[in-house]
Backbone as CSV, one residue per row, in Angstrom:
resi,resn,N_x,N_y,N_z,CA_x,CA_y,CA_z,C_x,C_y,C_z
1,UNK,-1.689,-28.098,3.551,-1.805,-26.820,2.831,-0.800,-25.817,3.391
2,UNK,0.012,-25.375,2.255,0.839,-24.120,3.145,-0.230,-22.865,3.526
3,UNK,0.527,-22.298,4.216,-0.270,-20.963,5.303,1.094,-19.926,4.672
4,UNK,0.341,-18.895,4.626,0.501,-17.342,4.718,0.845,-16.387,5.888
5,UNK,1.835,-16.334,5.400,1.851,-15.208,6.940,1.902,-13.720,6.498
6,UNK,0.552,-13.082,6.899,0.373,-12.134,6.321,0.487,-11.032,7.691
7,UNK,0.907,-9.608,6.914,0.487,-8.394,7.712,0.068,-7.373,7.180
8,UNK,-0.849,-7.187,7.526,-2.157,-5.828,7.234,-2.873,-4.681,7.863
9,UNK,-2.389,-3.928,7.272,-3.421,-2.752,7.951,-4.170,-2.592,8.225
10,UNK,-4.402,-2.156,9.700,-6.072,-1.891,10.156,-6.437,-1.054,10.544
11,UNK,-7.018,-0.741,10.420,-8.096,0.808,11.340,-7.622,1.996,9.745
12,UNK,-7.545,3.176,10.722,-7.875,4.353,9.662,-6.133,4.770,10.054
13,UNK,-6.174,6.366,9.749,-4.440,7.006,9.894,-3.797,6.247,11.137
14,UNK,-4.527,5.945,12.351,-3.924,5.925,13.454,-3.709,4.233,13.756
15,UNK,-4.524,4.049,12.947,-4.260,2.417,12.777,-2.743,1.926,12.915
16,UNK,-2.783,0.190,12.699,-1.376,-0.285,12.642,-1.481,-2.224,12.052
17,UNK,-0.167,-2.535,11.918,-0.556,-3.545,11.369,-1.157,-4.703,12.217
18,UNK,-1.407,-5.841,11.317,-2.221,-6.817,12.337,-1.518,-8.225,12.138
19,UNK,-1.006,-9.131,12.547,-0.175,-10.251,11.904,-1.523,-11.560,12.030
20,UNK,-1.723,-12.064,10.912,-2.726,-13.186,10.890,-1.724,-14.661,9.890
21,UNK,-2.243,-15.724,10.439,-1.603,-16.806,9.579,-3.416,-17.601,8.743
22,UNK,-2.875,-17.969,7.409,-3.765,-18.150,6.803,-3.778,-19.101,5.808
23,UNK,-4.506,-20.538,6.110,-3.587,-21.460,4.962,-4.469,-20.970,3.623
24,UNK,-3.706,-21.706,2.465,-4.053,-21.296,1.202,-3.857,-22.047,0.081
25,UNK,-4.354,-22.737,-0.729,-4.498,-23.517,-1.799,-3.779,-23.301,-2.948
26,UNK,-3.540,-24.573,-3.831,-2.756,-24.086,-4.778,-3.312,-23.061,-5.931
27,UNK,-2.707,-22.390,-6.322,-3.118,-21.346,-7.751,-3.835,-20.197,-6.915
28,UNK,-3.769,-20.045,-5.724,-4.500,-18.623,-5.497,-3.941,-17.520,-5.232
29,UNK,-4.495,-16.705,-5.333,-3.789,-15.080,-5.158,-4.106,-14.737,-4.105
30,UNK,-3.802,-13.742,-3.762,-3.793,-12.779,-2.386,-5.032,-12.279,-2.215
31,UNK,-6.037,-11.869,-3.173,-7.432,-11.740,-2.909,-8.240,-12.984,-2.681
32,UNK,-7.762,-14.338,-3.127,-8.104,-15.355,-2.210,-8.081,-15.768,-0.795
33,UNK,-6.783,-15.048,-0.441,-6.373,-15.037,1.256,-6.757,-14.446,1.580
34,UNK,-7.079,-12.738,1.796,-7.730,-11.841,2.254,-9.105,-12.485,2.263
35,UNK,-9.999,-13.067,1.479,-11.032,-13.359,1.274,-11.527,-14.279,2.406
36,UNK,-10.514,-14.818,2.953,-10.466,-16.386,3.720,-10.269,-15.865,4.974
37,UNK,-9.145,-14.759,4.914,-9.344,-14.104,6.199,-10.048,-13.112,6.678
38,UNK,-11.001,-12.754,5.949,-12.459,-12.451,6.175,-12.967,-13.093,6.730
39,UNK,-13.456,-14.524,6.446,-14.606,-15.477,6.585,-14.114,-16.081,7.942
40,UNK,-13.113,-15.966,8.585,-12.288,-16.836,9.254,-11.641,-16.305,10.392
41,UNK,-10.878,-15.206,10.222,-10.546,-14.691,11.100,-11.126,-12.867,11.859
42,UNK,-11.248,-12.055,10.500,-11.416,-10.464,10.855,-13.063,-10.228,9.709
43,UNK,-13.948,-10.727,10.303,-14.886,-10.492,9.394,-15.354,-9.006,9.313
44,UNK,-14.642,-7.891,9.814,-14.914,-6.393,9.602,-13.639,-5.873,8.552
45,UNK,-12.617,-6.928,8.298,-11.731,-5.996,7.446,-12.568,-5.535,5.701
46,UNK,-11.689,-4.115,5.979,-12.373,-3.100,4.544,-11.679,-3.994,3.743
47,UNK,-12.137,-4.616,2.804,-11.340,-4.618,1.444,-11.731,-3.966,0.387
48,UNK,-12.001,-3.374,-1.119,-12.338,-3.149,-2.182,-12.423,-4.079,-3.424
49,UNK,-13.224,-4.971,-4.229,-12.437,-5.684,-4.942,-13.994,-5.473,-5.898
50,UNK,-14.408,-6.164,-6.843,-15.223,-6.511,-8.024,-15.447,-7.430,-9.175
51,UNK,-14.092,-7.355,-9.798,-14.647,-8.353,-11.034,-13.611,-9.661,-10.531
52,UNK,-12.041,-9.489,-9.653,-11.696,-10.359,-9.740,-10.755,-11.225,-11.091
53,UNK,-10.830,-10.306,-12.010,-10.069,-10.976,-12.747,-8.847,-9.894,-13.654
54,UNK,-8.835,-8.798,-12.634,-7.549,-7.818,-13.462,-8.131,-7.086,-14.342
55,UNK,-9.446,-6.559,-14.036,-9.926,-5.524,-15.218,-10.876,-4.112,-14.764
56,UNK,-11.567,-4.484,-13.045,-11.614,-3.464,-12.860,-11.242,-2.899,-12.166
57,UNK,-9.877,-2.874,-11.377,-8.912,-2.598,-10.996,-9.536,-1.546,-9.187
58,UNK,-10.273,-2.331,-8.538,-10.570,-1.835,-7.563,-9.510,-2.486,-6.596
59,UNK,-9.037,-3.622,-6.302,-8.481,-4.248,-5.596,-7.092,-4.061,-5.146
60,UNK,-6.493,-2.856,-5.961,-4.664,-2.383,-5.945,-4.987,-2.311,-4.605
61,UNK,-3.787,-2.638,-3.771,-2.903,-2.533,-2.798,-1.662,-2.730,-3.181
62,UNK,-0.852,-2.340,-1.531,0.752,-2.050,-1.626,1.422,-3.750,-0.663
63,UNK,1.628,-4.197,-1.574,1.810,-5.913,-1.703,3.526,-5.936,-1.611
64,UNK,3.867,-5.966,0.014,5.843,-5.867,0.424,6.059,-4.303,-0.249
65,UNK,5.460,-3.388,-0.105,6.198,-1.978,-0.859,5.898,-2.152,-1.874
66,UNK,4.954,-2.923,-2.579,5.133,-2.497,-4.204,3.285,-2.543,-4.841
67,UNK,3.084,-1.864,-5.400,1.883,-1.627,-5.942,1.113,-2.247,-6.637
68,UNK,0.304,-3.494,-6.325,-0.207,-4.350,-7.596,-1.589,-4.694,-6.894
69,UNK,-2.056,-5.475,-8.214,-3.606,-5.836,-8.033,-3.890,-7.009,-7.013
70,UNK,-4.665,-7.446,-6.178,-4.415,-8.715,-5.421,-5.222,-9.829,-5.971
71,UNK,-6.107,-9.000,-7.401,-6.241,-10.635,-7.790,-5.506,-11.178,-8.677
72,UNK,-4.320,-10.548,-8.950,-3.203,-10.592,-10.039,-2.195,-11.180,-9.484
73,UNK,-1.799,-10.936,-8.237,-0.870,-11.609,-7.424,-1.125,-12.990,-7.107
74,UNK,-0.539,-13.800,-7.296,-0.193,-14.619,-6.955,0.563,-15.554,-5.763
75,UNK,0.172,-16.800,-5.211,0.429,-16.604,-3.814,2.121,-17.277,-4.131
76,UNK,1.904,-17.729,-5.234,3.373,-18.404,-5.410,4.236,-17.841,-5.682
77,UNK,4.474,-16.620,-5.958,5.664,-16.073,-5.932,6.223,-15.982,-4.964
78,UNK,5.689,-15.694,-3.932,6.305,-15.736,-2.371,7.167,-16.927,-1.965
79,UNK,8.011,-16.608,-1.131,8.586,-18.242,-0.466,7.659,-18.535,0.426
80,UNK,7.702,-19.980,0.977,7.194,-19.972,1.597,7.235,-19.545,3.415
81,UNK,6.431,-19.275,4.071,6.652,-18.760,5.138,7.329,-17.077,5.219
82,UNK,7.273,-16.858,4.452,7.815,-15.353,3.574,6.359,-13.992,4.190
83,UNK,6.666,-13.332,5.094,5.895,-12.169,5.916,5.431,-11.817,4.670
84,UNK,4.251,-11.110,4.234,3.442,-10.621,3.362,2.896,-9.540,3.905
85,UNK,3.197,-8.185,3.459,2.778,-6.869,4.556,1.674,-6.195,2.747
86,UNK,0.381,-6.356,2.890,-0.527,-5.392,2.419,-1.404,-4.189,2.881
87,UNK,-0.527,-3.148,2.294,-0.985,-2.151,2.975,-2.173,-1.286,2.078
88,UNK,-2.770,-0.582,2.098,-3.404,0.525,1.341,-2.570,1.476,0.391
89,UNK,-3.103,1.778,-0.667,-2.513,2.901,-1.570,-1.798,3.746,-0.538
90,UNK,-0.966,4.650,-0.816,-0.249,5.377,0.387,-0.252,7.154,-0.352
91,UNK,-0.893,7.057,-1.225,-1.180,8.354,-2.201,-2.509,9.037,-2.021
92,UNK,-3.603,8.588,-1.185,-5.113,8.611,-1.322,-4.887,8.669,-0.021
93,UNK,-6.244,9.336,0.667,-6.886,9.199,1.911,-7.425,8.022,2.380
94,UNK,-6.651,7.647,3.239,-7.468,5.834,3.778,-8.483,6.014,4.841
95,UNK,-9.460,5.271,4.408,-10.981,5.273,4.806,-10.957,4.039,5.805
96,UNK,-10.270,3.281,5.824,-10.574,1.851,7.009,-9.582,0.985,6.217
97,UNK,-8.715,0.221,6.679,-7.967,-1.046,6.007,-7.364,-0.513,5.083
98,UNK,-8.173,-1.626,4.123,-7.246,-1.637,2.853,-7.761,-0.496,1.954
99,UNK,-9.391,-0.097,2.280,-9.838,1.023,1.386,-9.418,2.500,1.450
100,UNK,-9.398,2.991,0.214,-8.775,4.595,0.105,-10.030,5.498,-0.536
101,UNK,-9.766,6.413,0.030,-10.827,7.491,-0.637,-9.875,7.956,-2.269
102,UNK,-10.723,7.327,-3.282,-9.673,8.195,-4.372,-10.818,8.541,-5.663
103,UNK,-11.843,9.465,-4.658,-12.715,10.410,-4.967,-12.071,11.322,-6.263
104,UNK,-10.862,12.077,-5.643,-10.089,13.287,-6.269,-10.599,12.458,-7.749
105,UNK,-9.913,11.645,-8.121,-9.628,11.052,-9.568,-10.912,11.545,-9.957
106,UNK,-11.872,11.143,-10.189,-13.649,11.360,-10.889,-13.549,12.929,-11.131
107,UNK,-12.787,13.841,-9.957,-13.213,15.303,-10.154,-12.091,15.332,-11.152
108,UNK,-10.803,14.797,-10.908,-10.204,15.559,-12.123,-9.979,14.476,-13.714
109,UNK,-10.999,13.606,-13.991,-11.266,13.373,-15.323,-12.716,14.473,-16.049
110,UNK,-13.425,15.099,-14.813,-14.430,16.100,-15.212,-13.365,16.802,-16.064
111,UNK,-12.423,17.143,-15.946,-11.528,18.611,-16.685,-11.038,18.009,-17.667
112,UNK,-10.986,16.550,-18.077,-10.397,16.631,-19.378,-11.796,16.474,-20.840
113,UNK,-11.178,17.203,-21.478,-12.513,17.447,-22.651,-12.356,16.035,-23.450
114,UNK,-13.885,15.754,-24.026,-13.889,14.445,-25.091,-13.736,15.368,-26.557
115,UNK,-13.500,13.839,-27.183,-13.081,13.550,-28.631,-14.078,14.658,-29.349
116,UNK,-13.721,15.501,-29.846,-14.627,16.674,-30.478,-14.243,16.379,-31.885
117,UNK,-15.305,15.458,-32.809,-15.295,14.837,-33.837,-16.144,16.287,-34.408
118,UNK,-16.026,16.525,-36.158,-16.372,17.490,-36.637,-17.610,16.891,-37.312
119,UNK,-19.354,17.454,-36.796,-19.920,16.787,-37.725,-19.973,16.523,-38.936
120,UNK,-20.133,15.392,-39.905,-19.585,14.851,-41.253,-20.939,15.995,-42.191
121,UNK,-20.298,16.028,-43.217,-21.575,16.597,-44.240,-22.125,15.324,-44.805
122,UNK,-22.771,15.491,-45.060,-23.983,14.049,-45.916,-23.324,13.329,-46.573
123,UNK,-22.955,12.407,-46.604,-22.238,11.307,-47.434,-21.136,11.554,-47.318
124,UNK,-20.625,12.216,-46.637,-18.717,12.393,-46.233,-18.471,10.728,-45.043
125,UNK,-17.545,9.907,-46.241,-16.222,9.064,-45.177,-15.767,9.427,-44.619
126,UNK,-15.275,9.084,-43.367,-14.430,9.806,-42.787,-13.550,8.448,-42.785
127,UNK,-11.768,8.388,-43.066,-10.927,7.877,-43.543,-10.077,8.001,-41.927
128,UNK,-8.960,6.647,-41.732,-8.220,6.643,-40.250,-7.524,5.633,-40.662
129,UNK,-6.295,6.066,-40.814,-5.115,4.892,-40.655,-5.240,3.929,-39.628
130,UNK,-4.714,3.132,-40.091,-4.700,1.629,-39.121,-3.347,2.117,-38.322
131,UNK,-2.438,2.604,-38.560,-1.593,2.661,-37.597,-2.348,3.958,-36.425
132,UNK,-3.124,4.787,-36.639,-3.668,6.036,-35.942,-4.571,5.287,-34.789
133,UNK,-5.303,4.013,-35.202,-6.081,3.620,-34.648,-5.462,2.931,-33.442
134,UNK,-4.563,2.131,-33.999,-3.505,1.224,-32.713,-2.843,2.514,-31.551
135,UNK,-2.740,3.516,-32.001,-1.988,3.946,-30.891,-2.952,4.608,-29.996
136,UNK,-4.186,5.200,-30.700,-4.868,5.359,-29.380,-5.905,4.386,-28.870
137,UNK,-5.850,2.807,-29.758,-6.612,2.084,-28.832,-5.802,1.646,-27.381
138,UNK,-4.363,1.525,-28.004,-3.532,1.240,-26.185,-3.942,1.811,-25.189
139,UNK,-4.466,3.445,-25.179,-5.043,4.063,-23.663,-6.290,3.781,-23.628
140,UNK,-7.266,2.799,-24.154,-8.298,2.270,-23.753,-7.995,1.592,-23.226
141,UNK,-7.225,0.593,-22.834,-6.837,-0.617,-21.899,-6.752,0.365,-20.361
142,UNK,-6.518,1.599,-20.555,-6.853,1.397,-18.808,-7.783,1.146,-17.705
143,UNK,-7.683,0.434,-16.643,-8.479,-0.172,-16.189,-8.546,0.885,-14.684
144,UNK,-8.149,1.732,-14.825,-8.506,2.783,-13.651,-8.322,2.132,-12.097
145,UNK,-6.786,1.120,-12.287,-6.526,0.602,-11.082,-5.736,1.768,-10.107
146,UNK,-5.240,3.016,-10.516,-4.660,4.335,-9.756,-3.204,3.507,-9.826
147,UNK,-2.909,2.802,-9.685,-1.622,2.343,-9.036,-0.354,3.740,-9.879
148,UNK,-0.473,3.594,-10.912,0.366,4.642,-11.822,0.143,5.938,-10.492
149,UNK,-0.968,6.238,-10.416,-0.586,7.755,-9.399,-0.356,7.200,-8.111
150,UNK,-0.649,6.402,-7.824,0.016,5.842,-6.755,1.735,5.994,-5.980
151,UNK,2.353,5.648,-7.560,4.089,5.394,-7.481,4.523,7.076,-7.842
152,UNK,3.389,7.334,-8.708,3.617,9.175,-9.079,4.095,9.902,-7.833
153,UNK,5.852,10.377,-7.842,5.881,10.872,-6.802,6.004,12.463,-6.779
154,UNK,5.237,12.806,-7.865,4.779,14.662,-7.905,3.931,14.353,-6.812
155,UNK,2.991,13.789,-6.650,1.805,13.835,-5.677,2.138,13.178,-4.275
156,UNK,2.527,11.668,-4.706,2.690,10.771,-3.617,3.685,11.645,-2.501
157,UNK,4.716,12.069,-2.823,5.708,13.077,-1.541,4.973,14.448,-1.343
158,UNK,4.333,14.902,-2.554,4.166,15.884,-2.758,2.355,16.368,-2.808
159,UNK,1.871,15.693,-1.720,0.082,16.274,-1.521,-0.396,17.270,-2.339
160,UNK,0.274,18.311,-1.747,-0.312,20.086,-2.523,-0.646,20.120,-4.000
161,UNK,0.249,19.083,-4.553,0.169,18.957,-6.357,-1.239,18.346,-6.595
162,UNK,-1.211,17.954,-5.853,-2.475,16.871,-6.366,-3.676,18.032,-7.104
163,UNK,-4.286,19.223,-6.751,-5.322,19.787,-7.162,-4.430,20.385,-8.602
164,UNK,-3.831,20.812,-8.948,-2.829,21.180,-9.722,-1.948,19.903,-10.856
165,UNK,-1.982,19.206,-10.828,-1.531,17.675,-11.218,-2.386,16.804,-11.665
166,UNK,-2.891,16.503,-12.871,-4.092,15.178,-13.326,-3.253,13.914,-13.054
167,UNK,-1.814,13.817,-13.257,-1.269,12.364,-12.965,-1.212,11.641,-14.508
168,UNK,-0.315,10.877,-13.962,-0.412,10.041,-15.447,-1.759,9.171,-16.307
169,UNK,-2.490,8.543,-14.986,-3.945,7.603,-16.070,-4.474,8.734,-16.584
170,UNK,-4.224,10.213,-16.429,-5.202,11.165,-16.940,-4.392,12.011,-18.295
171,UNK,-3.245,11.864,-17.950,-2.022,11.980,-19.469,-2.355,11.037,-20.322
172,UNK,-2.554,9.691,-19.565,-3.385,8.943,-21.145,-4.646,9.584,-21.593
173,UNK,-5.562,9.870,-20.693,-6.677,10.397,-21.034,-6.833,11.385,-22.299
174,UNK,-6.035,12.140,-21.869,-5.260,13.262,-21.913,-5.108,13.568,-23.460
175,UNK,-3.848,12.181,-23.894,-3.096,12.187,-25.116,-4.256,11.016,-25.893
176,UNK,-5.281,10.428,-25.236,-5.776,9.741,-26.301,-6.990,10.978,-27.264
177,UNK,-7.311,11.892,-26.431,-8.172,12.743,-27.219,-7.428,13.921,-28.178
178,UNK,-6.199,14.214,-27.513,-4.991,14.584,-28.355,-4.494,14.458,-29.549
179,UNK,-4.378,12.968,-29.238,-3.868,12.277,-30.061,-5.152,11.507,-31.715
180,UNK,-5.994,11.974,-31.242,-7.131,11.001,-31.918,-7.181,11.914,-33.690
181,UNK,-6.962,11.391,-34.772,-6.983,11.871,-35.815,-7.926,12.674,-36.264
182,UNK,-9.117,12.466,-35.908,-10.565,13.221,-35.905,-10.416,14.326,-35.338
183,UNK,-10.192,14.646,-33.973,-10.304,15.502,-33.049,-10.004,16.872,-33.622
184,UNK,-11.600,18.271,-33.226,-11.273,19.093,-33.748,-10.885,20.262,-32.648
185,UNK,-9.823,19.734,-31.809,-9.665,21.012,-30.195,-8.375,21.062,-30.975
186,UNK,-8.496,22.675,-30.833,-7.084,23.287,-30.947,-5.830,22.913,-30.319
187,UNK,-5.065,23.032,-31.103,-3.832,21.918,-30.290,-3.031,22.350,-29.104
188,UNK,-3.084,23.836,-28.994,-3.048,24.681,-28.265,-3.450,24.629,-26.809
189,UNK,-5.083,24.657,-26.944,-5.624,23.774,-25.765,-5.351,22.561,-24.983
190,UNK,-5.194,21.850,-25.735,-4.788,20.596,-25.222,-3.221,20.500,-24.845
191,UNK,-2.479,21.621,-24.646,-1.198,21.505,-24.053,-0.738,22.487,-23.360
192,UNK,-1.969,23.719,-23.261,-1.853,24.419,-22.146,-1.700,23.898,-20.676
193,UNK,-0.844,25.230,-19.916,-0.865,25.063,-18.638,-2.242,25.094,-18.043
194,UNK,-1.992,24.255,-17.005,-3.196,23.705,-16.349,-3.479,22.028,-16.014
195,UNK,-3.171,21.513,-16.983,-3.301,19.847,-16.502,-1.353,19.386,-15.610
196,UNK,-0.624,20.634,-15.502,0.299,20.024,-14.675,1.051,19.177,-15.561
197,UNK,1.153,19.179,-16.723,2.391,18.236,-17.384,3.745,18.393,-17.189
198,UNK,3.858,19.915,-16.831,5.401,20.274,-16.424,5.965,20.079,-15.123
199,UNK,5.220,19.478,-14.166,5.578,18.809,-13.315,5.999,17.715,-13.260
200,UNK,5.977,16.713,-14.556,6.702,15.253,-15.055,7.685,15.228,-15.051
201,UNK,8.532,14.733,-14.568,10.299,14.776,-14.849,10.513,13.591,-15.702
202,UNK,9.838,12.262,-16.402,9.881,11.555,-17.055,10.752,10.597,-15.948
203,UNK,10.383,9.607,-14.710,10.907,8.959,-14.208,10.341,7.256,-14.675
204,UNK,9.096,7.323,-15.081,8.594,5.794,-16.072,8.403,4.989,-15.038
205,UNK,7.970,5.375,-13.712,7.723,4.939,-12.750,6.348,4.277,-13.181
206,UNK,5.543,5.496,-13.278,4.225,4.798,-13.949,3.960,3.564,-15.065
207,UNK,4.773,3.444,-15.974,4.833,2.637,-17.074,5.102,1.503,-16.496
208,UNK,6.478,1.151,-15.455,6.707,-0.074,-15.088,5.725,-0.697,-14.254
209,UNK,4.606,-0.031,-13.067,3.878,-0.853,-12.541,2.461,-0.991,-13.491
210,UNK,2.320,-0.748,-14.640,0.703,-0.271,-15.101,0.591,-2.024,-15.207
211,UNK,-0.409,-2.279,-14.640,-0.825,-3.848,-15.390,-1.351,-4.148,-16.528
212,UNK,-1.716,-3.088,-17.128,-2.078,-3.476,-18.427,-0.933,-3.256,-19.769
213,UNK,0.596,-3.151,-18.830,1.675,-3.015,-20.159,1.237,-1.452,-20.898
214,UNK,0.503,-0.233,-20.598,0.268,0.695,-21.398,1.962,1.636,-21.402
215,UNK,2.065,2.037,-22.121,3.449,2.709,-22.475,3.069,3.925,-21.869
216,UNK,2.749,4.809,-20.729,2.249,6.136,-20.562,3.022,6.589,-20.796
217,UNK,4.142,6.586,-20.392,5.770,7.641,-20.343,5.915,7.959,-22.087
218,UNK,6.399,6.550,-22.669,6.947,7.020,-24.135,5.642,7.349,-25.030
219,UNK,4.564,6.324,-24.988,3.706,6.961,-25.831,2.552,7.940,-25.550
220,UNK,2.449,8.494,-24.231,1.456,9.787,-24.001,1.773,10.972,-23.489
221,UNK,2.562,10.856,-22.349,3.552,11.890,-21.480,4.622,12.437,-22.512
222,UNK,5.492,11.507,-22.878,6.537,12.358,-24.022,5.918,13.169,-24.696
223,UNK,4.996,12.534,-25.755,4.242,13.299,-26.666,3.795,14.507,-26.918
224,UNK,2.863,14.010,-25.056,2.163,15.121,-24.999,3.393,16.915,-24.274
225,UNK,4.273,16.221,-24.329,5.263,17.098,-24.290,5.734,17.951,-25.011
226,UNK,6.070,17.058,-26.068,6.803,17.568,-27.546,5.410,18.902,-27.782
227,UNK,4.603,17.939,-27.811,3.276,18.759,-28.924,3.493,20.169,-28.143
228,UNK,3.688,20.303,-26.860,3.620,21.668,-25.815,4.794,22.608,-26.473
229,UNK,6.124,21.912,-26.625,7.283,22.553,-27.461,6.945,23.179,-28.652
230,UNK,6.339,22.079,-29.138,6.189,22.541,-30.459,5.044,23.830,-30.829
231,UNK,4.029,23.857,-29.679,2.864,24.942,-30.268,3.350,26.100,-29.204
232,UNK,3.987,25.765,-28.077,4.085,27.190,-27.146,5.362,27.560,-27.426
233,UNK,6.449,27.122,-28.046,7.945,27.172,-27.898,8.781,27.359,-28.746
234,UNK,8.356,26.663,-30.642,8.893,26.846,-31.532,8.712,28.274,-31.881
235,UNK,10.218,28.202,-32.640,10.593,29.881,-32.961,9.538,30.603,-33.880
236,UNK,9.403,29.545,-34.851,9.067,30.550,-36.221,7.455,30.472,-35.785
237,UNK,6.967,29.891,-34.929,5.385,30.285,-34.778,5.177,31.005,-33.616
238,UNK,6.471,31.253,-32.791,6.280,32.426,-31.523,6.311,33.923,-32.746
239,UNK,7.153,33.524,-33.881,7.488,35.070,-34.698,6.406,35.803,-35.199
240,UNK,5.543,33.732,-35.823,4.400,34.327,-36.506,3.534,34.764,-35.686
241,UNK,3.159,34.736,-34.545,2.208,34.650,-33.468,2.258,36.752,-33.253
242,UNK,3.434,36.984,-33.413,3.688,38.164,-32.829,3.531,38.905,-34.025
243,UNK,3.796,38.640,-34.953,3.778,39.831,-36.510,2.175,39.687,-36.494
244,UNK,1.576,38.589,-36.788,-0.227,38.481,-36.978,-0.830,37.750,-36.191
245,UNK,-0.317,37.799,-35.016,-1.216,37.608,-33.994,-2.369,36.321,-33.985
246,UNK,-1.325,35.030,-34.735,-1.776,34.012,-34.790,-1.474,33.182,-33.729
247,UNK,-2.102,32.329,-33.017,-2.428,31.396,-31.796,-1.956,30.038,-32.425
């Protein structure tokens, strides 16, 4: 059986890495090895994990510098005998190992408002393009693995943003209630200052690691951009805004 040569973080801030060798079977991922080197070698290491199969996205770590799920990883991509350094999110407060405190997130999906559907009158259809429907079923696929705010480097260099900044999984959030054909929130609202969108420089950092392929950059972040141009910025409704004092 080939072996793993892994290195991992231990303890809390002051911690450091730990070098363990670990053999490993064919077709397994990196939450298989960690798993083994639990049972085997460090039976106190923190890990986070749950369903195991890429959906509820507790398990992200920073896999050689780069941000992915470890039951998604795969042990074969590696060469063999190839150092394997998994570290913890590096965006979040680390609690022991591999686990991060990423509490913040829960407080700031409290601030984004739901789908405010208009109640129907008695026998009223309510009618939805098939193309309306596809674009905001894509931000249901997120699986709330953080990794996107993770690589987000408004926050990641930049701490202080974070209370000020929802991040991109929350720009989907964001643009799917936005975006939803029903929805009766002023459009206004939903692109006011306050959720930190103008802190995006559009780098698509987020888009390239999301595991679920979601487009955040072009189809929620842009968007939800334009829509900001268009209700705080265009001429002829700053004119009208000012002659009758329309919003």
């Amino acid at each position: 059986m080939p072996t793993a040569n892994l290195k991992v973080w231990r303890g809390d801030d002051s911690g450091d890495y730990q070098n363990y060798q670990v053999e490993y079977g064919h077709g397994e991922v990196v939450l298989d090895v960690i798993h083994k080197l639990q049972a085997t070698q460090a039976g106190d290491l923190a890990v986070r994990w749950n369903c195991k199969a890429g959906k509820c996205g507790s398990c992200s770590a920073e896999i050689n510098g780069h941000p992915r799920l470890q039951c998604m990883t795969r042990m074969e991509i590696f060469e063999e005998g190839e150092e394997i350094v998994i570290a913890p999110l590096k965006t979040y407060k680390l609690i022991r190992d591999l686990v991060t405190d990423v509490s913040v997130n829960f407080e700031k999906a409290k601030t984004i408002p739901f789908v405010d559907l208009e109640k129907p009158a008695p026998g009223d259809v309510r009618r939805m393009a098939q193309m309306d429907i596809d674009r905001v079923q894509e931000f249901h696929k997120c699986i709330e693995c953080f990794i996107c705010m993770d690589v987000c480097h408004v926050i990641r260099d930049h701490p202080d943003n974070m209370d000020k900044f929802v991040g991109p999984r929350y720009f989907v959030q964001l643009a799917m209630v936005a975006m939803h054909p029903l929805d009766q929130h002023p459009k206004r609202e939903m692109v006011a200052y306050g959720f930190g969108l103008e802190y995006c420089n559009i780098t698509k950092c987020c888009t390239e690691v999301c595991p679920e392929g979601i487009h955040i950059t072009d189809n929620a972040i842009i968007p939800l951009k334009e829509r900001r141009v268009d209700e705080l910025y265009d001429p002829l409704r700053m004119i009208g805004r000012a002659l009758f004092g329309k919003k």
